[in-house]
C-alpha positions in Angstrom: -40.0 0.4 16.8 -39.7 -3.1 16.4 -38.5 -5.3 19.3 -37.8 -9.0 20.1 -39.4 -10.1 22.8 -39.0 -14.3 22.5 -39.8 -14.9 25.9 -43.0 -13.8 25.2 -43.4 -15.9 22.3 -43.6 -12.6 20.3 -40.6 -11.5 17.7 -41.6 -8.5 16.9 -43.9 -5.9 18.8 -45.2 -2.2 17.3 -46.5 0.5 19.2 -46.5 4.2 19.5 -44.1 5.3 22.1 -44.9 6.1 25.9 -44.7 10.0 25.0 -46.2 10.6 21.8 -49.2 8.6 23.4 -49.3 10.8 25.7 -49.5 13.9 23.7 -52.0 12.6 21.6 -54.3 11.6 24.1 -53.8 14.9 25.5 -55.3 16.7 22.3 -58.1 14.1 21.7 -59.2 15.0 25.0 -58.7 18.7 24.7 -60.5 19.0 21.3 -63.4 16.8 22.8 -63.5 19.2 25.8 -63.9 22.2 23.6 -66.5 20.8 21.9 -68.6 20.0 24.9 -68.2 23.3 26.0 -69.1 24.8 22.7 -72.2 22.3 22.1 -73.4 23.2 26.0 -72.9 26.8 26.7 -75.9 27.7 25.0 -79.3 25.8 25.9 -81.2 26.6 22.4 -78.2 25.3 20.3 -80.0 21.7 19.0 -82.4 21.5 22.3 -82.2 19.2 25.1 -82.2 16.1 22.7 -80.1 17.1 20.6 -77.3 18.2 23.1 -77.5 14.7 24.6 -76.9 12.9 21.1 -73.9 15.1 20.6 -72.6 14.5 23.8 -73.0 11.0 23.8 -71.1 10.7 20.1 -68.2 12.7 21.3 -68.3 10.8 24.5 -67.8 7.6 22.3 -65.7 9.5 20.0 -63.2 10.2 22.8 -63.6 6.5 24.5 -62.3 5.1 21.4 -59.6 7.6 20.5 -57.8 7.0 23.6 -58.5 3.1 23.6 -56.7 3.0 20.1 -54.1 5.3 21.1 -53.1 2.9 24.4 -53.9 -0.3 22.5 -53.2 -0.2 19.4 -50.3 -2.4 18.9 -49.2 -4.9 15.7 -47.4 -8.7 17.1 -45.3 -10.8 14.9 -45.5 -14.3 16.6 -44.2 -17.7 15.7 -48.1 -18.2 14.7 -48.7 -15.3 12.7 -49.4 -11.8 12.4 -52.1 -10.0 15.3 -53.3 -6.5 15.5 -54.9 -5.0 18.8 -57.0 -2.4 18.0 -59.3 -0.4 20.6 -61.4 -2.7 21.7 -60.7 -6.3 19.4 -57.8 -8.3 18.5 -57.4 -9.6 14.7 -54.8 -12.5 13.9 -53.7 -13.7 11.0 -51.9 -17.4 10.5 -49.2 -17.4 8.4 -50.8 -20.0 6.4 -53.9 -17.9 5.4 -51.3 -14.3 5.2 -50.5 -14.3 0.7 -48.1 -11.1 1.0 -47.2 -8.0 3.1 -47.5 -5.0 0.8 -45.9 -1.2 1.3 -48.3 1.5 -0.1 -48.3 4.9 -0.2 -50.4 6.9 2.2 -53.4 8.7 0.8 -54.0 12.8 1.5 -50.7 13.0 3.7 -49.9 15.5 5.9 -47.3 17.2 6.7 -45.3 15.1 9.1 -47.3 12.3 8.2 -45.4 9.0 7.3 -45.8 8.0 3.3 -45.8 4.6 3.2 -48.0 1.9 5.4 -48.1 -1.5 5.7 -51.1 -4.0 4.8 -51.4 -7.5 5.6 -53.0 -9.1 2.2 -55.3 -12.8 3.0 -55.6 -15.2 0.9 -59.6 -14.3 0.7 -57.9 -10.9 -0.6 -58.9 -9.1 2.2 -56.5 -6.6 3.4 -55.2 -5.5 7.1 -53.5 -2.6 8.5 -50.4 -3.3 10.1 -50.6 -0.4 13.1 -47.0 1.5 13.6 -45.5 -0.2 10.9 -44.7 3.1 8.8 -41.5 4.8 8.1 -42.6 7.6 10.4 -41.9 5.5 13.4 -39.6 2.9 11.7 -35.9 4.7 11.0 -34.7 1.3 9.2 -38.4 0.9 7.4 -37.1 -0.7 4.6 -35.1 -3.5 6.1 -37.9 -4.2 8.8 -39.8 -5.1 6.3 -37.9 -7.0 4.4 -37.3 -9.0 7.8 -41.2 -9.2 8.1 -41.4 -10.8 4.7 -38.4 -13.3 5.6 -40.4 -14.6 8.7 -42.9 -15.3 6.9 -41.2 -17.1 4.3 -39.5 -18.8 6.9 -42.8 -19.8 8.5 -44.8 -20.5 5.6 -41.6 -22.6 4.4 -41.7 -21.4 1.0 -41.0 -18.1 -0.6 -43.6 -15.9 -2.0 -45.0 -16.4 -5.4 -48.4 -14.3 -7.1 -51.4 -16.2 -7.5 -53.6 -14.7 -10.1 -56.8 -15.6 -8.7 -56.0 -13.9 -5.4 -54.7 -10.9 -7.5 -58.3 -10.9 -8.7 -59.7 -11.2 -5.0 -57.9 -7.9 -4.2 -59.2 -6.0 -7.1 -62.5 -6.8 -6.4 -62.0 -6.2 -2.5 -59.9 -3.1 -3.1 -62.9 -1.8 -5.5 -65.4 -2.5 -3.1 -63.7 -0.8 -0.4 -63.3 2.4 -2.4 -67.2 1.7 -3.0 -67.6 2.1 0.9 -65.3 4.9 1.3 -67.1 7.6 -0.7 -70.1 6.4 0.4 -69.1 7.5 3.9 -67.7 11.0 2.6 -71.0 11.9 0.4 -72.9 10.7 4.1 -70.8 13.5 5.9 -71.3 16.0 3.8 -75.0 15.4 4.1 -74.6 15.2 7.6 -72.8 18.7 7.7 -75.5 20.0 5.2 -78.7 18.8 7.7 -76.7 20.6 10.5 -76.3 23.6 8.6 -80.3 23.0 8.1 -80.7 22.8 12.1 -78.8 25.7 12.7 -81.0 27.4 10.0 -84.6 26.0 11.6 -83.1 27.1 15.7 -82.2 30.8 14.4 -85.3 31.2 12.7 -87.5 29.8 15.3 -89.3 26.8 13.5 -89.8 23.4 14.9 -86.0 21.3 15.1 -85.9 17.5 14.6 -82.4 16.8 15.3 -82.7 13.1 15.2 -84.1 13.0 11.9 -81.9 15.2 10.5 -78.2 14.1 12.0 -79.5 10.4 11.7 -82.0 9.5 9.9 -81.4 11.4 7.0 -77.5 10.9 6.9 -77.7 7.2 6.6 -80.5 6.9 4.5 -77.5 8.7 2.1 -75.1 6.0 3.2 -77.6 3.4 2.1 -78.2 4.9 -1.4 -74.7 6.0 -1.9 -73.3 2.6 -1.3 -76.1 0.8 -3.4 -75.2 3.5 -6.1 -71.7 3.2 -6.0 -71.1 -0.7 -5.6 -73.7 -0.9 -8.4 -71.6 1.6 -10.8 -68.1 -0.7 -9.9 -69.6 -3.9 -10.6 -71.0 -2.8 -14.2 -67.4 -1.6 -14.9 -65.3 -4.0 -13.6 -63.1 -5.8 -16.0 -63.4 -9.4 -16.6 -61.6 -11.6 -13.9 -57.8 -12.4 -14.8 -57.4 -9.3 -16.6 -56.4 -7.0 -13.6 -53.3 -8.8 -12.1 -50.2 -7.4 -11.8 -47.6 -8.4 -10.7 -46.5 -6.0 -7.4 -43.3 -4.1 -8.1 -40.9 -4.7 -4.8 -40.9 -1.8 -2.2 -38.3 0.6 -2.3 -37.9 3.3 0.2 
């Protein structure tokens, strides 16, 4: 929940709560156990090698999952916007922030919040704002309309589209999908060349587990991203012809 906290020089603070840290900590570290055990109980599943890669990527797996758990936090400051992640800190001035937008959440869960909150640059470069949903936020709704009044209030002047950073966005937003399903078609190649492994230990035959859970998953990524960024530039529409004006947020 949002709190002021001016003696700190900070308006508004977001963060998980003490507990539900806690409990999700608790199950990153539980699943990452299990799947140590299950990785190590059996010395011909991957060989040596291939044990200590998995380790080590569930090692860093877990490392980061509690970091962003304990860390993650989103400050509204008389300066701007900042966002603690695991291990950096992002800021944002308020001079170089063009809106704060509300959009729905994509393959929600059940319990999951449905709207977050992005932080949208000037450079059209967008920013999650961490705990700033309406599954942690009772009074969603108003808190952000109080977001977008500070920084009216700091910017001095209300907020107004600009097509040609509605054209940034586009172009960042279709990128960024680019990226995204270039990363999904990498792990299903990656759980395809360990279904390969699997296939190679039963039988007997000679295992390369760093070619095959490495090398050949990110040589996907490469071609998948090439492919992809290549396909959304050669059907992008002209620039100025894919703003829109954003419809405001109701909850």
């Amino acid at each position: 929940m949002g709190q002021d906290v001016h003696e700190r020089g900070i308006e508004r603070e977001y963060g998980r709560q003490g507990r539900a840290r806690l409990v999700r900590s608790g199950f990153m570290l539980l699943v990452v156990a299990n799947a140590v055990y299950q990785m190590n109980r059996d010395p011909n599943i991957l060989g040596h090698r291939g044990r200590l890669v998995a380790d080590a990527l569930l090692l860093w797996l877990l490392c980061w999952a509690l970091l962003a758990g304990w860390r993650q936090r989103t400050f509204v400051t008389a300066d701007g916007i900042a966002v603690r992640g695991a291990v950096l800190t992002r800021r944002r001035r308020w001079h170089d922030i063009y809106d704060i937008r509300v959009e729905p959440r994509r393959n929600q869960r059940s319990g999951d919040s449905q709207w977050l909150t992005y932080l949208y640059g000037d450079d059209g470069r967008r920013l999650l704002l961490p705990h700033v949903d309406d599954g942690q936020l009772p009074e969603f709704g108003a808190e952000i309309d109080g977001l977008r009044e500070t920084a009216a209030l700091h910017r001095g002047m209300a907020w107004e589209p600009r097509p040609e950073v509605e054209e940034r966005i586009r172009r960042q937003s279709g990128h960024r999908k680019a990226w995204e399903r270039a990363t999904s078609g990498a792990l299903f190649v990656l759980l395809a060349m360990f279904l390969v492994l699997l296939w190679q230990v039963v039988t007997g035959r000679d295992t390369e587990p760093g070619l095959l859970l490495v090398g050949v998953p990110l040589a996907a990524f490469a071609l998948f991203a090439a492919l992809l960024h290549w396909r959304w530039e050669s059907q992008a529409p002209p620039p100025g012809s894919g703003f829109r004006e954003q419809p405001p947020f109701k909850p």
